[in-house]
Structure formats: structure tokens, C-alpha cells
C-alpha distance (Angstrom), angle and dihedral (degrees) to the residues before:
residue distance angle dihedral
X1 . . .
X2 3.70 . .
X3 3.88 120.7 .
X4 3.79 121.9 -54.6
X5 3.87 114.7 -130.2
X6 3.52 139.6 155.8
X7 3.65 138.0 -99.4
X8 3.86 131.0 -157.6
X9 3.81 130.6 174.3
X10 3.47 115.5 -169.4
X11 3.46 128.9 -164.1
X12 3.55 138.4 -174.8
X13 3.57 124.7 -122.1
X14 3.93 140.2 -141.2
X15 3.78 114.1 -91.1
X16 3.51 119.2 -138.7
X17 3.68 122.2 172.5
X18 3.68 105.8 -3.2
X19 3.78 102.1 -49.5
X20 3.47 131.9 109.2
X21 3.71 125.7 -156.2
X22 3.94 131.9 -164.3
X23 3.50 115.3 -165.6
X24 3.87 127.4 -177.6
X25 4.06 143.0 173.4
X26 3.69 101.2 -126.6
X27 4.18 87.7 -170.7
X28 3.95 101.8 170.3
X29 3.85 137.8 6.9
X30 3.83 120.0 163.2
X31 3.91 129.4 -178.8
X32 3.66 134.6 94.2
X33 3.57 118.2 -21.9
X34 4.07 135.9 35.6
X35 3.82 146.5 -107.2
X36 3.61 143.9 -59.9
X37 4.05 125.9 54.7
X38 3.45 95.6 -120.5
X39 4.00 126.1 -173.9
X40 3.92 93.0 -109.5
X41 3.67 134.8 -0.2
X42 3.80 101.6 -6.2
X43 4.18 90.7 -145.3
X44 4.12 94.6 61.3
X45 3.82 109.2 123.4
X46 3.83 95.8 -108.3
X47 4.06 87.5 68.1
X48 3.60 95.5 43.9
X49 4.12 126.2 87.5
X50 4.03 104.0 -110.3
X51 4.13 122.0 -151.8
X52 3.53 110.5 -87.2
X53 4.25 91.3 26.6
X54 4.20 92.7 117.6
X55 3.74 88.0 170.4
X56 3.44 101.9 103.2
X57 4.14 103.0 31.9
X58 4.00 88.2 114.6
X59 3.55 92.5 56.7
X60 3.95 109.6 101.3
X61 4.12 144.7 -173.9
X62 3.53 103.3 -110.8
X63 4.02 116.7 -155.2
X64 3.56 124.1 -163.7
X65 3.90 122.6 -161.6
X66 3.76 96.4 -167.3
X67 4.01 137.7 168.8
X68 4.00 87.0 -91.3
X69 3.76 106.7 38.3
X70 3.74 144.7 -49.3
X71 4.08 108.8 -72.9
X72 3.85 138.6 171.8
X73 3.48 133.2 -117.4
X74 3.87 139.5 165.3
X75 3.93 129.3 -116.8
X76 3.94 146.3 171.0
X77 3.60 130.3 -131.6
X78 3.76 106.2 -122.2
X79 4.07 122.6 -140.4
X80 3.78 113.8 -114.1
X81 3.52 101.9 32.9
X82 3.83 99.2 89.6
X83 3.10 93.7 -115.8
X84 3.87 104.6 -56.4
X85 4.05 98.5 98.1
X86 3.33 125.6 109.9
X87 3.71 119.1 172.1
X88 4.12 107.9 -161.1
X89 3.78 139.3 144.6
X90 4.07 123.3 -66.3
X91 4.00 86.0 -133.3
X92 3.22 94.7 66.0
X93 3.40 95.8 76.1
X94 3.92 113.9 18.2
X95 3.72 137.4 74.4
X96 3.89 129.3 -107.2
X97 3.92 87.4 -75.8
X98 3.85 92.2 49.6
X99 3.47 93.8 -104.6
X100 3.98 120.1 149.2
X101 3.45 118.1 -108.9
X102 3.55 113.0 162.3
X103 3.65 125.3 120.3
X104 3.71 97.5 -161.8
X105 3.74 136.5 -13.5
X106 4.40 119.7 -140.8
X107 4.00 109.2 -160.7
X108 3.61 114.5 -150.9
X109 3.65 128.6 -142.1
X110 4.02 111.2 -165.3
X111 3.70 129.9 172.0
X112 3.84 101.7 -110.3
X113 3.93 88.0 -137.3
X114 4.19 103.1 47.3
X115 3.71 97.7 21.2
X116 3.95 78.3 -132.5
X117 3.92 111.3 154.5
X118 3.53 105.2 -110.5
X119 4.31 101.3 167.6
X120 3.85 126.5 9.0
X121 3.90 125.0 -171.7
X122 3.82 132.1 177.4
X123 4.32 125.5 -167.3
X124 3.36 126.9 166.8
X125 3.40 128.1 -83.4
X126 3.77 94.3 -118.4
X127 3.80 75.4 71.2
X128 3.92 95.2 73.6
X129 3.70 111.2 92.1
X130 3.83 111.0 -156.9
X131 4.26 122.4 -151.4
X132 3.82 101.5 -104.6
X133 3.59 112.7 -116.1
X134 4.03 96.0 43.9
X135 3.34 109.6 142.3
X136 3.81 99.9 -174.6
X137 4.02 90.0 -120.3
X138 4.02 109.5 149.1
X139 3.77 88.0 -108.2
X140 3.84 116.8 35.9
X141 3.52 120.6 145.4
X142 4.12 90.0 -145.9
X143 3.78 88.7 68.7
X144 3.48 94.4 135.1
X145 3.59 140.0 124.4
X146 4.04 143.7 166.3
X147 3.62 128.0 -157.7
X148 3.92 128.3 -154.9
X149 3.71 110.2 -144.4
X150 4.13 117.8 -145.9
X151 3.69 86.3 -129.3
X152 3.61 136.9 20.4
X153 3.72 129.5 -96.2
X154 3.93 106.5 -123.7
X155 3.87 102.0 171.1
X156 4.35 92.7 64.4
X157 3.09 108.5 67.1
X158 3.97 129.2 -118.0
X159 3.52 94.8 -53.0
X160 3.77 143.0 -126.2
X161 4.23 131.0 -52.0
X162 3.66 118.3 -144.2
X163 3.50 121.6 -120.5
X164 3.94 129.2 -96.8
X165 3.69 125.7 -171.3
X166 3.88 143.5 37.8
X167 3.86 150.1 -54.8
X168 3.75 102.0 34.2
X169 4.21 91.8 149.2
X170 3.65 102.3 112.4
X171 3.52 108.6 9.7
X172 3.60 124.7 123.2
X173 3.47 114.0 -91.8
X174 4.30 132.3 -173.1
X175 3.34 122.0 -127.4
X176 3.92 128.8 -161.6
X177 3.82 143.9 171.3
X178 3.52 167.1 129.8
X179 4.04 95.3 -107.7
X180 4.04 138.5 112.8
X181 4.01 111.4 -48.7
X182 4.05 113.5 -147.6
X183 3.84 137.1 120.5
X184 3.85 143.7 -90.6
X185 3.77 90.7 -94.7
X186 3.76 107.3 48.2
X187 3.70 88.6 22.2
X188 4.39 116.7 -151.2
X189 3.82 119.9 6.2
X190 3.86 120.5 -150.9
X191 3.64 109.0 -116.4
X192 4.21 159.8 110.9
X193 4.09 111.7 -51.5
X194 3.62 107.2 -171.8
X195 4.05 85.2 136.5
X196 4.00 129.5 68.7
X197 3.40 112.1 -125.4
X198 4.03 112.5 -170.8
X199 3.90 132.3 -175.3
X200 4.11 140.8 162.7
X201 4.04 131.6 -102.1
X202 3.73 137.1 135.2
X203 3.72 142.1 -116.9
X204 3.66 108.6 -110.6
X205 3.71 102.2 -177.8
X206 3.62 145.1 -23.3
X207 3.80 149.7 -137.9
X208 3.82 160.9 -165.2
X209 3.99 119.8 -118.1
X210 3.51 114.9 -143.7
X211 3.71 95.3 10.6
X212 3.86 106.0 124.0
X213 3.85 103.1 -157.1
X214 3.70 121.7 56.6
X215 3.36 116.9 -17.4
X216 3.41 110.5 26.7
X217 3.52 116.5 156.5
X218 3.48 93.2 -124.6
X219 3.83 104.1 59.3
X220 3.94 89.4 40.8
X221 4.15 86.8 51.8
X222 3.81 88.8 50.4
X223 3.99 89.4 44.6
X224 4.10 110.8 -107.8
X225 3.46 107.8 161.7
X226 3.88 91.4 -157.9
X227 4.26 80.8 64.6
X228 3.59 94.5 63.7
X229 3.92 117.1 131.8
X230 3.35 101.3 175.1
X231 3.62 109.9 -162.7
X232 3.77 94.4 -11.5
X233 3.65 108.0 84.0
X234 3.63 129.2 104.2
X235 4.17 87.6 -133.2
X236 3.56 117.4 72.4
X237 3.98 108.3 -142.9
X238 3.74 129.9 -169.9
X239 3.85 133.8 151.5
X240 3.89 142.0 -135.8
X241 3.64 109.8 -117.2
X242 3.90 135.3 -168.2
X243 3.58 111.1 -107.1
X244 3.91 81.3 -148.9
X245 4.07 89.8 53.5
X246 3.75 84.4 -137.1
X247 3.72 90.6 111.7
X248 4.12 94.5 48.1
X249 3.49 113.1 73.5
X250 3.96 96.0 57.3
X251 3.52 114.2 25.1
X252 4.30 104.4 29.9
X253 3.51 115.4 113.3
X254 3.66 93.2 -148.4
X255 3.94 102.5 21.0
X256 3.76 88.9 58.6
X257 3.62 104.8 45.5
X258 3.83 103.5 11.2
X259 3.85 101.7 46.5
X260 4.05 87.1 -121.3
X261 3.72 97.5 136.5
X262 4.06 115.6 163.7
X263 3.91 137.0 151.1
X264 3.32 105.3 -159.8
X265 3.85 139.8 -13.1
X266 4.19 114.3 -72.1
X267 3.76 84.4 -19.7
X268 3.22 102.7 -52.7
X269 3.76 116.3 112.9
X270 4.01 126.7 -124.2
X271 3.77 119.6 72.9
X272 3.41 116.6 -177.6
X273 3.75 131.1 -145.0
X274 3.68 137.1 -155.9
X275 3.99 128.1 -101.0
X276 4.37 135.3 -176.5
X277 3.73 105.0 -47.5
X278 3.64 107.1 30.7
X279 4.09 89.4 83.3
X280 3.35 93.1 127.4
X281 3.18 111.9 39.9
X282 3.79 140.0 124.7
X283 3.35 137.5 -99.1
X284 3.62 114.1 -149.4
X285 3.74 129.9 -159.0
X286 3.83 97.9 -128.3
X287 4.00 94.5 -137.1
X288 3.49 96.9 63.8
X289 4.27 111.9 0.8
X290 3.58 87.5 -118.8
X291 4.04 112.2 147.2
X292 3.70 122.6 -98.5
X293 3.71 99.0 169.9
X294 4.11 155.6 -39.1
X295 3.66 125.5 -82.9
X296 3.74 108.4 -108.8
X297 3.79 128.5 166.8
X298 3.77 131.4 -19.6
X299 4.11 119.1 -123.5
X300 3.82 137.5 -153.4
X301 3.71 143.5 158.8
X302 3.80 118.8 -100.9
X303 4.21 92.7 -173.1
X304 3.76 104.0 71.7
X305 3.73 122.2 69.4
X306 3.22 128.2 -85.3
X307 3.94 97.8 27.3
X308 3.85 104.0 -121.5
X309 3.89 106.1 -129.5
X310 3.45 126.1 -121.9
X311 3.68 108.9 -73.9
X312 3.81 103.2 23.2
X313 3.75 137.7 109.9
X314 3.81 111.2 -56.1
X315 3.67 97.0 27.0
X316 4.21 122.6 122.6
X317 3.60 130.7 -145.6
X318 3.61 133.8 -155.4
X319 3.76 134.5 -142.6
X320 3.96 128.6 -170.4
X321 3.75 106.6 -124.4
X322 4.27 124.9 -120.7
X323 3.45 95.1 167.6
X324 3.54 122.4 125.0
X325 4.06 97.0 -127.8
X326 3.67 121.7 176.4
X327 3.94 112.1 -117.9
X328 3.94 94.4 14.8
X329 3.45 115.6 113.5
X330 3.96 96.6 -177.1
X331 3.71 95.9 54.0
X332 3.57 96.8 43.6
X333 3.53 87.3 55.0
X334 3.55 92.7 49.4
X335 3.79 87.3 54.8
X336 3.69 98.6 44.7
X337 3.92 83.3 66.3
X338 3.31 95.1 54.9
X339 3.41 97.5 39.7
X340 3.50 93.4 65.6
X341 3.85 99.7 65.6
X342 4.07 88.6 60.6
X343 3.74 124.6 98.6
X344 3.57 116.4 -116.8
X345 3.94 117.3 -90.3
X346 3.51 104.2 -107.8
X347 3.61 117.2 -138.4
X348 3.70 130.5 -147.3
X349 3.91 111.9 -143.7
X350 3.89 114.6 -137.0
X351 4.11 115.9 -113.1
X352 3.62 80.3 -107.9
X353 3.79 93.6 62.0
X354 4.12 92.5 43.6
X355 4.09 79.2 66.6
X356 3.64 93.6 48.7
X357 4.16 85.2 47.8
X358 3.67 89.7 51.2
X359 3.29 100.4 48.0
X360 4.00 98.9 48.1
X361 4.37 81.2 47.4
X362 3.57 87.2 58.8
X363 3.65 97.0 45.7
X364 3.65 85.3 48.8
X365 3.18 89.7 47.2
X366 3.84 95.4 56.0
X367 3.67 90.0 42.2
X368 4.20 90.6 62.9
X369 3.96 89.8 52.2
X370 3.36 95.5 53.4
X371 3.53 99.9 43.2
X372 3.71 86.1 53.7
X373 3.23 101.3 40.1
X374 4.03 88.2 55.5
């Protein structure tokens, strides 16, 4: 395989108020150390996958042989596609336009405690569905895609469900990947992921790119209060806060201009953020690992001094929502597309039923002999 490297496109956004806001798709770094930005050394116990944690055997290394290079991502198995599901991120695999142009796609099954390959599977990348409407724009809430594998994955599990329901602002959710390790201070490192990392944080609020009233992803980026969706937003946005607060009141995206101040996750410290190579990934709701959402784009402020990089306390991230959540039209969306790639739910009739069945057969059946015996 040729050389691994990484790929960022950067874009500037609006500014609103007095903010400004750089956001960029960090979609693959690979060298020598693993995952998660965590708030301290990334490789502590409490960020690493321990024996007998199955939460997280679905998740996958994702990598992409496209037009431009060769590029990693992150992806989850999905339940009821027997195995041949992968839910991941549309930028992972298109142009600036949202094009697709990857030539093939290898899925990675690693042991979450070795990083030892365990399963490998390559389709082709006419395999890759993308969400219509992506326009390949830094932040688009439609930055979704699903892949159909040739053969199915048998070492990860049965996969993950996607969420349906309500109020998911502010509850804990897990994060894990494939991506950039590094540290609340010097934020994401460039470098090999062969190892999941995983970590905790929260969604804080949300929004809706190109919309130009409230909401817009835009004015909530750049911090105007008067922007704030809530939970109604097609993009899923959280934050990486100092445990220490020291790091909040100047440099948080939505501490500073959103009021959202934490230091940790239900009190206890050490949020975790997202770096190059976890695009893709889930977010899961912590009480039952169902999927809220895709990892997107990473956020920070370029009009305080210094510039906190990429990765490091203060920063935002932002996930594309597939959750089914009531009174959001982007998300449902979202999960109407993916959705559609899962095998009915079969459902198993009670003996009770089989009676019922019977019955209506033999009335049926008493029907058709009369009608031809008119």
C-alpha cells in the first residue's frame, strides 16, 4: 500500500459578533502513536479499551484508496446488515464538491486492546453510498455515508443501533477511534493509529449550515447566543474543556459566547476531543451505545491570542446527526438514509397470532371454493 498521509481542508468561517472560527476536516493522519485528544497523556488506562470492555468491537479503521492519496478514516459496524454495514463520514471519500473519489475502501478489524489486525476487507468504492445533498463544504450537516462490504465482517460483533428519541444535549456521550492521539495543551499530533483510543464529553448545542436565520452553523461556530438551536440542529457540537477551567473563559467556543461552561463530564474531570482519523466515527449515547451521530470537522477560534491548535483545550467539534430525534427534520433525514441500507426487523408472531393466521387462511380458504364453485 502506498504511503499513508494526512489531509486537511480548512475553511474559513462567517464572523458574526466578534468571533472568528476556523474549522477543518482533519480525515487521515498515520505515524507513531494512537487516537483520542485526551486531557493528559492520551495512553493512561482510563483512555484505553480494557479486556472484557465489548463496547467498542464494531468500531473499525477505515482506509480509503482515493483519486488523491490513500487516507484514514473511522467507522461502525451497523446492526441488521449482516455484517456488511458500515456507517462513516461522506468526506472521507469525496472531493471539495462532495463528489466520490475513492477507488476502493479496506475496513479494518483490530483488537481494541493489541491494535493487532484481527479481520481485513476491501469493496469497491462504487460501494460507498453518499447522503444526497452533501455538498463537501467543511461543515455540512449531510456528511454522511454507508458502505456495503463484499463480505461480512465476522470478528466485530453484531454491530451498533442508532438512536431514536429526545434530549441528548448534555448527556454523557463515548467517544472512540482510530485518529491523532495528543493532549489538551498541544492539542492533535500527526501520527500511526493502529490502536483505539476512547474518552467521554457532551454535546452542548447544535446547528444548521447554510440556514440564514437562527441557527445557522455559522453564527453558533462564531458564538451568537441569539444562534442557539439547542437540540435542533442537524450538527452535533460539543467542546474540549480544561478540567482546571483555566482554559474556558477565553478560548471555548461555547463557554465564551454560549454560557456552556464545564470541566469535566458529570463532575468528573477529562473530556476528550477528537483529532485526524477519527472522521467517522460515532458518537455514542453512553446509557445504551446507541449512535447519535458522525464525527465531522474540528473548530477553534482564530481571534484570541495564542491561537489554540487543533485539538487542544477550548476547541469544538462537530458531528453530523443519524439519530432519529423527535421534532428535527435534519436528523431524521439523516437517519432515513441510513435507515434504508438495514434489513427489515424480523418479527416473531406469538402462538396466539399463528391461530389468528390460521384462521383468516381458512377463511380464505373457504372464500376461493366458493368463488369457484359459483
Amino acid at each position: 500500500m502506498k504511503a499513508v498521509r494526512s489531509l486537511f481542508l480548512v475553511a474559513a468561517a462567517a464572523t458574526p459578533l466578534a468571533a472568528q472560527v476556523e474549522n477543518s476536516h482533519p480525515i487521515g493522519t498515520i505515524g507513531a502513536q494512537p487516537t483520542i485528544v485526551a486531557p493528559q497523556d492520551p495512553n493512561l488506562p482510563q483512555y484505553r479499551v480494557q479486556a472484557g470492555d465489548n463496547r467498542f468491537n464494531g468500531v473499525v479503521r477505515v482506509i480509503m484508496n482515493r483519486q488523491d492519496g490513500t487516507f484514514v478514516c473511522t467507522g461502525s459496524l451497523l446492526n441488521n446488515t449482516g455484517g456488511t454495514g458500515i456507517l462513516g463520514a461522506a468526506h472521507c471519500f469525496t472531493n471539495g464538491v462532495g463528489q466520490n473519489i475513492t477507488n476502493s475502501v479496506t475496513i479494518e478489524v483490530r483488537s481494541a486492546q493489541t491494535g493487532s489486525l484481527l479481520q481485513s476487507v476491501t469493496t469497491a468504492g462504487s460501494n460507498i453510498s453518499i447522503k444526497a445533498g452533501y455538498t463537501g463544504a467543511v461543515v455540512d450537516q449531510r456528511d454522511v455515508a454507508f458502505i456495503r462490504l463484499s463480505s461480512a465482517l465476522t470478528t466485530a460483533g453484531s454491530g451498533y443501533d442508532i438512536f431514536s428519541g429526545g434530549g441528548i444535549m448534555g448527556q454523557t456521550i463515548n467517544l472512540a477511534g482510530y485518529g491523532a492521539t495528543g493532549n489538551g495543551i498541544t492539542g492533535a499530533n500527526t501520527g500511526a493509529q493502529t490502536w483505539m483510543r476512547y474518552g467521554q464529553n457532551r454535546f452542548d448545542t447544535s446547528c444548521l449550515n447554510g440556514n440564514t436565520n437562527a441557527g445557522n452553523c455559522a453564527g453558533v461556530l462564531a458564538g451568537n447566543p441569539s444562534n442557539n438551536l439547542n437540540g435542533f440542529g442537524g450538527v452535533l457540537i460539543g467542546d474540549f474543556d480544561d478540567p482546571s477551567g483555566g482554559f474556558n473563559n477565553n478560548t471555548s467556543l461555547t463557554c465564551f459566547r454560549h454560557g456552556i461552561c464545564e470541566t469535566g463530564v458529570g463532575g468528573v474531570p477529562g473530556e476528550v476531543n477528537i483529532g485526524g482519523g477519527d472522521s467517522g466515527s460515532a458518537a455514542f449515547l453512553n446509557s445504551n451505545n446507541t449512535i447519535l451521530g458522525v464525527a465531522s470537522f474540528g473548530s477553534r477560534r482564530v481571534d484570541v491570542n495564542p491561537v489554540p491548535p487543533f485539538g487542544a483545550f477550548g476547541t469544538a467539534f462537530g458531528y453530523a446527526c443519524v439519530a432519529a430525534i423527535t421534532g428535527n427534520a435534519v436528523c431524521n433525514e439523516n437517519n432515513t438514509f441510513v435507515r434504508g441500507f438495514l434489513n427489515p426487523t424480523v418479527v416473531i408472531p406469538e402462538p396466539s397470532t399463528y391461530a389468528l393466521m390460521a384462521t383468516g387462511l381458512v377463511a380464505l380458504g373457504v372464500i376461493a371454493r366458493r368463488r369457484r364453485s359459483a
